[in-house]
C-alpha positions as CSV (number, residue, x, y, z in Angstrom):
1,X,-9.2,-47.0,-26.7
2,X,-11.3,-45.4,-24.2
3,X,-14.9,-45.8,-24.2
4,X,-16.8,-42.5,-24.9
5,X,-19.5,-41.6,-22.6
6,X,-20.7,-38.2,-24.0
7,X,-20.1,-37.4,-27.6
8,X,-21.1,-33.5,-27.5
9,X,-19.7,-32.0,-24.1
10,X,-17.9,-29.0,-22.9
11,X,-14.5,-28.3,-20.3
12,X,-14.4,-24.9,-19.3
13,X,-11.3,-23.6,-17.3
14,X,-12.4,-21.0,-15.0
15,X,-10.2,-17.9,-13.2
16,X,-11.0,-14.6,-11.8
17,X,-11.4,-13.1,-14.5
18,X,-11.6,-15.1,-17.6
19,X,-13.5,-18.1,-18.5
20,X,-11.8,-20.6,-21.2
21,X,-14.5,-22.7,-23.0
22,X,-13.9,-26.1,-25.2
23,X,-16.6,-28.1,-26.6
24,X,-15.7,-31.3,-27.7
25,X,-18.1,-32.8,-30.3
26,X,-17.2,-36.4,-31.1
27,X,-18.9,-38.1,-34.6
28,X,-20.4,-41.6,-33.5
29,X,-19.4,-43.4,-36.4
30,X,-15.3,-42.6,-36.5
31,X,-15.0,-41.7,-33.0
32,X,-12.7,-38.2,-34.5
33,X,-13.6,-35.4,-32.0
34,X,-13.6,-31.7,-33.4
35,X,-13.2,-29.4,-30.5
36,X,-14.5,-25.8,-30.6
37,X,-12.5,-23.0,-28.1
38,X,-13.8,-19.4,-26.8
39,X,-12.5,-17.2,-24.9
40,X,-15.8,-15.7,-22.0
41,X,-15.1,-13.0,-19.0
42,X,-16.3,-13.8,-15.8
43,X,-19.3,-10.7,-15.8
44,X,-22.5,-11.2,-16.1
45,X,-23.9,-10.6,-19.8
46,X,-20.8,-12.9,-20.9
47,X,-21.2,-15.8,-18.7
48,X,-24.9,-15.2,-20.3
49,X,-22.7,-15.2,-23.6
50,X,-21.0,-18.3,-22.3
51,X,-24.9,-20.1,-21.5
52,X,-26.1,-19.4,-25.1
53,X,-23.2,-20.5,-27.0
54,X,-23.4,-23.7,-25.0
55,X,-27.2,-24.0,-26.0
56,X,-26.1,-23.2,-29.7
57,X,-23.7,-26.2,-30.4
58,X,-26.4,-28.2,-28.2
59,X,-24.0,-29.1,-25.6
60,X,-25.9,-29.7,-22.2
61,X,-23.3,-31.8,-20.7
62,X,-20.6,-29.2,-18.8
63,X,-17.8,-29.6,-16.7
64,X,-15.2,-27.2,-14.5
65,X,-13.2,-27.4,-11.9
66,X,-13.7,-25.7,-8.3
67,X,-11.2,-22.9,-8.4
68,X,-11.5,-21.2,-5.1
69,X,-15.1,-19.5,-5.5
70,X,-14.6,-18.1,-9.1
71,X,-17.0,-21.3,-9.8
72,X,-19.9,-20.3,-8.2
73,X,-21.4,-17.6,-10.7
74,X,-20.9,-19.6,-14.0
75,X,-22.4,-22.5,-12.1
76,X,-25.8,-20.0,-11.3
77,X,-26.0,-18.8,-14.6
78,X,-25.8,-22.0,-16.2
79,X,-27.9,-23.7,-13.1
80,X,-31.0,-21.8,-14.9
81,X,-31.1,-23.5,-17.8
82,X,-33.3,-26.8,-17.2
83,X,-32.1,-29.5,-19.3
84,X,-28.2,-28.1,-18.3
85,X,-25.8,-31.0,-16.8
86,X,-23.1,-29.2,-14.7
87,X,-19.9,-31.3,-13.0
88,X,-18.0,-29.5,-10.3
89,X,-14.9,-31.0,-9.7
90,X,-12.0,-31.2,-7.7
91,X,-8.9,-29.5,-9.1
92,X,-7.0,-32.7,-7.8
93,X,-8.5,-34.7,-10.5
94,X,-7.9,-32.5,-13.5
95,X,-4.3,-32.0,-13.3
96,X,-2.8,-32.0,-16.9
97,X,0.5,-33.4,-16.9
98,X,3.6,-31.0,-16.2
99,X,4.9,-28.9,-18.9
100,X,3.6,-26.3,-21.5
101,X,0.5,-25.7,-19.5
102,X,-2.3,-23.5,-21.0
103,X,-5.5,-22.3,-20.1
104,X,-7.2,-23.4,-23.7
105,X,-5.1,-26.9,-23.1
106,X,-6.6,-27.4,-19.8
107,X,-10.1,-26.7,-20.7
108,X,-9.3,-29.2,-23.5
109,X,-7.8,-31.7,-20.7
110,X,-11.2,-31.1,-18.6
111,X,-13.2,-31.8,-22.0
112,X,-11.9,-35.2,-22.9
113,X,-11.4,-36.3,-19.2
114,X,-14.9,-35.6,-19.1
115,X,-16.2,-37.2,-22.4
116,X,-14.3,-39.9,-21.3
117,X,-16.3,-40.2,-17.6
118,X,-12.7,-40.4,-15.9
119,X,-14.4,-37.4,-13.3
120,X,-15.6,-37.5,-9.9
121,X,-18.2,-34.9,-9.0
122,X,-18.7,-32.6,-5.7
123,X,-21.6,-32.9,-4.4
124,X,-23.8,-29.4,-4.9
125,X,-26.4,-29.2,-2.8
126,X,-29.5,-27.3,-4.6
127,X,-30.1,-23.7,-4.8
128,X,-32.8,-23.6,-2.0
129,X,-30.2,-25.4,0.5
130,X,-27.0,-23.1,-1.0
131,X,-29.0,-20.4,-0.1
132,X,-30.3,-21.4,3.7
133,X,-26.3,-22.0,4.6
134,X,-25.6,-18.5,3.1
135,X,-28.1,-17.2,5.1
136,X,-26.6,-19.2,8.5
137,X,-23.4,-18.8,8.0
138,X,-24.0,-14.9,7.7
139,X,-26.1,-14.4,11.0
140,X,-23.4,-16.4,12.7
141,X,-20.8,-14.2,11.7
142,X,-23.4,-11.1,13.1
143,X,-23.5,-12.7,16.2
144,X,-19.5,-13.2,16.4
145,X,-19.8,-9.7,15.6
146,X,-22.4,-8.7,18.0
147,X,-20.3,-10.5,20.8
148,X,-16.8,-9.4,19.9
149,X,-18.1,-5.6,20.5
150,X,-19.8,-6.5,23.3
151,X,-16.3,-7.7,25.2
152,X,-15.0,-4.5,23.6
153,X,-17.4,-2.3,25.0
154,X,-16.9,-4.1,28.9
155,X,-13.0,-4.6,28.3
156,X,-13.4,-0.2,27.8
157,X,-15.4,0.0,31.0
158,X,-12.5,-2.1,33.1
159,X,-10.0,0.3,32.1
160,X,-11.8,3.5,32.3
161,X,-12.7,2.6,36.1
């Protein structure tokens, strides 16, 4: 049997537009794990939703994986709550095992994988740094802009003599 490493944590499987939630809360005594599913969209006042029922069933200990950038705003919201653990991982090490594959199964999959510490977290840097790149990457793209138009604007000239 697999050691348990957190005995009240949560999986959540995360798409564009719907967010699929399983808390796993495991008694210490028998090691039997009751798990609790809910259904959260991806705007705003329900990934608040989402934050709340987490903090309701006192479960501070979250995982998800990276799917494309869909991630990103459940990972703010629930960034603002202090005492909140979040795991980012890799969608390489969540794969469920082929067959009847659903979204509440997978968030279940993440859940145990999870309580079990069989995960490898990404690396997040913190919100100050997330920022700064934002900031970098977008005045570089305003320069490639600024440059692009530029050989636009001579490559015109050339041709119009």
């Amino acid at each position: 049997m697999l050691k348990i490493h957190r005995f009240n944590c949560a999986g959540l499987d995360v798409h564009k537009n719907l967010i699929v939630a399983t808390i796993g809360i495991t008694d210490k005594k028998t090691h039997v794990t009751e798990y609790i599913q809910k259904d959260f969209s991806s705007l705003n006042y329900d990934l608040y939703n989402l934050k709340n029922w987490l903090i309701e069933h006192k479960c501070f200990d979250v995982c998800m994986e990276s799917t494309g950038k869909y991630w990103i705003p459940v990972f703010n919201v629930l960034e603002t709550e202090a005492k909140m653990n979040i795991v980012l991982v890799h969608p390489k090490y969540v794969k469920a095992i082929k067959g009847k594959k659903t979204d509440k199964k997978d968030s279940k999959w993440i859940c145990d994988l999870f309580k079990h510490d069989l995960l490898k977290s990404s690396f997040i840097p913190p919100k100050d740094i997330r920022e700064l790149r934002d900031l970098s990457r977008y005045r570089f793209k305003l320069i490639c802009m600024r440059t692009s138009e530029r050989n636009r604007y001579q490559n015109s000239m050339t041709v119009s003599n």
